[in-house]
N, C-alpha and C positions, 0 to 999 in steps of 0.2 A: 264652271257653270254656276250661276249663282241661282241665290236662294232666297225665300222670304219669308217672313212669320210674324204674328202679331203675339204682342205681348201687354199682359192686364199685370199692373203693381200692386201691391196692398202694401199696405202700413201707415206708415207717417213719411207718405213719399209726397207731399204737398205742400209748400212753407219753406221747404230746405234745398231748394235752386235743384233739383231732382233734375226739371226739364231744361234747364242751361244746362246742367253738368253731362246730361246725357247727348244733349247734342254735341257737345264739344268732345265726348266719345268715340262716339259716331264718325265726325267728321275727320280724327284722329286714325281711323280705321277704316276707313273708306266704306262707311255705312251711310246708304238713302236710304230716308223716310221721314217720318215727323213722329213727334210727342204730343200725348196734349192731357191737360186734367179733365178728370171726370166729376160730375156731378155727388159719386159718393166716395170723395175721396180719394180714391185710386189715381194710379195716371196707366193710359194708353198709348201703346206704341206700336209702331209697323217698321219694321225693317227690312231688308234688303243688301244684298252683297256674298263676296266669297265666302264658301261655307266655312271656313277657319275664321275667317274677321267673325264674321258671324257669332261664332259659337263664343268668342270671346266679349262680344257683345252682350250677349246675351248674360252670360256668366257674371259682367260684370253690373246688370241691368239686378240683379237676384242681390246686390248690396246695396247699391246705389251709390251716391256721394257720400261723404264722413258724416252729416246729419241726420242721414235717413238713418230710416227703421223698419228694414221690406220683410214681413209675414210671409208673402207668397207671392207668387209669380207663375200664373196662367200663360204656356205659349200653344200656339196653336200654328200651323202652317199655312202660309196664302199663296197665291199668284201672285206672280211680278208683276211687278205696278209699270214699272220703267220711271221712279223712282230720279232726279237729278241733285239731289241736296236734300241735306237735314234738314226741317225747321221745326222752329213749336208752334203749334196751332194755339188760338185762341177757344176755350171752349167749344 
């Protein structure tokens, strides 16, 4: 049964392909959802999928790519979207 949660990034997750590199995690993984930056920095994300891809997801969302620099990482649980593809959102 799948699962879903949003997740808020902190650091120096803006600048260093954060939101390419998560997607192509994602879709590596068979995670829907999108990414997208925030206004203070941060970036936001909603995900979607088996709770193992999931968690892996996640986990790896708490490093990011080789350039990041993630502080912290807010997750929170949601409903299912019905979710069909990763993408980045434009602001």
């Amino acid at each position: 049964m799948k699962k879903a949660v949003a997740l808020q990034v902190y650091g120096k997750v803006q600048g260093v392909w954060f939101r390419a590199s998560t997607q192509i995690k994602a879709r590596d993984l068979g995670i829907y959802g999108f990414v997208k930056n925030q206004a203070d920095g941060s970036v936001y994300i909603e995900a979607e999928g088996e709770p193992a891809a999931l968690k892996s997801f996640v986990e790896w969302c708490h490093n990011g790519p080789r350039h990041a620099s993630v502080s912290n990482v807010v997750e929170a649980n949601l409903e299912l979207q019905g979710f069909r593809s990763f993408e980045i959102k434009r602001w």
